[in-house]
C-alpha positions as a Python dict, from the first residue, in 0.01 Angstrom:
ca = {
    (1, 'X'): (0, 0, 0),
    (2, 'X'): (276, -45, -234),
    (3, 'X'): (317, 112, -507),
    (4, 'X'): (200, -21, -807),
    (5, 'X'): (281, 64, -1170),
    (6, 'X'): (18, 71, -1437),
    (7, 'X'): (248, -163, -1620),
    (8, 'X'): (171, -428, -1320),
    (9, 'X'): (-171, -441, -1511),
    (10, 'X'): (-217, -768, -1702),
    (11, 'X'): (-262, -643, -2050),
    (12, 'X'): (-99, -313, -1994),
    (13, 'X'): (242, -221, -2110),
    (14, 'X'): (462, 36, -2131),
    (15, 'X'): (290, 223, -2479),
    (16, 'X'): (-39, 150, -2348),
    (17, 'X'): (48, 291, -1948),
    (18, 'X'): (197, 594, -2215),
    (19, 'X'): (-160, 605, -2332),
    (20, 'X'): (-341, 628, -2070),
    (21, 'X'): (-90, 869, -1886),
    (22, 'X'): (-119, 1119, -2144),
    (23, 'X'): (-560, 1098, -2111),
    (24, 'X'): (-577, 1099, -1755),
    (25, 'X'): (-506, 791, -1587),
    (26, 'X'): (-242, 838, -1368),
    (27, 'X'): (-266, 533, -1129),
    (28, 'X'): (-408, 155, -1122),
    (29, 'X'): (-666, 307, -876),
    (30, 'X'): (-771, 564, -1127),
    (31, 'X'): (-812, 224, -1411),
    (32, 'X'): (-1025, 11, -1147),
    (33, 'X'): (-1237, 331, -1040),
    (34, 'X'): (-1357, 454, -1421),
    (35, 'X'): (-1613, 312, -1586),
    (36, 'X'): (-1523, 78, -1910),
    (37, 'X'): (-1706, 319, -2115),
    (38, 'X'): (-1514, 626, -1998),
    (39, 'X'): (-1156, 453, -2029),
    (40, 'X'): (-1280, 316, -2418),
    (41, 'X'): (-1383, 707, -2517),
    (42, 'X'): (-1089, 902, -2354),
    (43, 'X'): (-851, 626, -2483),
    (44, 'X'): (-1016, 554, -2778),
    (45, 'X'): (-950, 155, -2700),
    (46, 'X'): (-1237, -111, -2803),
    (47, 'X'): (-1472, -148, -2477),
    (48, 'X'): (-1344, -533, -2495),
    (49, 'X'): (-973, -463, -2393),
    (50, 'X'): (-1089, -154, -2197),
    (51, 'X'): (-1314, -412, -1999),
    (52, 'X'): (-1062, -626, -1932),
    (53, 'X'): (-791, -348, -1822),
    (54, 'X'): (-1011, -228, -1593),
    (55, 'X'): (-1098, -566, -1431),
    (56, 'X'): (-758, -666, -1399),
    (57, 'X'): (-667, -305, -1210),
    (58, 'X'): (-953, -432, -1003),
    (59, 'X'): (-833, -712, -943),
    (60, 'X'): (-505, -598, -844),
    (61, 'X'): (-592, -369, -619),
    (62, 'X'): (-790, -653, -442),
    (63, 'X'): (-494, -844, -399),
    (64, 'X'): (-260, -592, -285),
    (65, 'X'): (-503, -532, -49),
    (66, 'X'): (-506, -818, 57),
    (67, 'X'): (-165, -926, 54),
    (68, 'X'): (-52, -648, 316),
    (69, 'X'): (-372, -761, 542),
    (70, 'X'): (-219, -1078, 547),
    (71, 'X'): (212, -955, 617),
    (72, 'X'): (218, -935, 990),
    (73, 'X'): (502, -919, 1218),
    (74, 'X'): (588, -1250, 1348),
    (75, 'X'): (570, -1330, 1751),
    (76, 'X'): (856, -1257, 1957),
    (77, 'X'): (975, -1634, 2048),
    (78, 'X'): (1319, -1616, 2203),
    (79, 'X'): (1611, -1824, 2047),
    (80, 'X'): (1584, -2064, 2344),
    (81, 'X'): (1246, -2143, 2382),
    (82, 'X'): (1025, -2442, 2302),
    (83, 'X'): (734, -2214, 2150),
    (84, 'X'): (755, -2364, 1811),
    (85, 'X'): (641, -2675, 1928),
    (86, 'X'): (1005, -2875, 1911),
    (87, 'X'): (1154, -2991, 2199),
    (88, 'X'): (1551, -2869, 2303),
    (89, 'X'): (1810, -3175, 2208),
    (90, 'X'): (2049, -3207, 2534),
    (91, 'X'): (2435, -3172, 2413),
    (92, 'X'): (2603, -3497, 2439),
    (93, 'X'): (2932, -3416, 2647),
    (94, 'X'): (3063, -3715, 2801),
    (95, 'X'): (2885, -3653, 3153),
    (96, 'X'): (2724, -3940, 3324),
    (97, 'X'): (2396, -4097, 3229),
    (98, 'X'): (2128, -4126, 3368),
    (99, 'X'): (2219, -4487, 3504),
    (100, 'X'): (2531, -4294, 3694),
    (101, 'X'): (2807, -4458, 3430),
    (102, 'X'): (2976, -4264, 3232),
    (103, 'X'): (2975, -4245, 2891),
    (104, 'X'): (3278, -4372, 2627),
    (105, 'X'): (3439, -4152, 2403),
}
């Protein structure tokens, strides 16, 4: 997981991730895990922004989640090969053509 600041928190800045520091709240897990009740008496915040700090650690935790579920290491293809779907373009060189003339310069 990577590491996330409380400060990644919509609505939380750096006085507020001061705040809730000092009372306990040490992580964005610790934000999404307590209650809105708990995080509005230890930080003395109104429920409504407490509420909506706490939803949006949720929320980010959800999508760093999901965001290394979905960074996976990409298949091997060598440099050569026709995996991804497009064909190789021949060099044009000045050999013969298929008709057996050769080609101007």
């Amino acid at each position: 997981m990577a590491d996330l600041k409380l400060t990644d928190i919509t609505g939380v800045g750096k006085i507020t991730a001061k705040k809730l520091v000092l009372r306990g709240f040490k992580t964005v897990q610790d934000i999404a895990e307590a209650g809105v009740a708990n995080i509005s008496v230890v930080t003395g915040f109104p429920t409504g922004r407490s509420e909506a700090i706490q939803k949006a650690a949720g929320m980010l935790l959800e999508q760093n989640i999901s965001d290394q579920r979905t960074i996976a290491s990409e298949p091997n293809i060598e440099p050569d090969s026709t995996q991804d779907g497009k064909k190789k373009k021949k060099k044009k060189d000045g050999k013969k053509k298929k008709d057996g003339k050769k080609k101007k310069k």
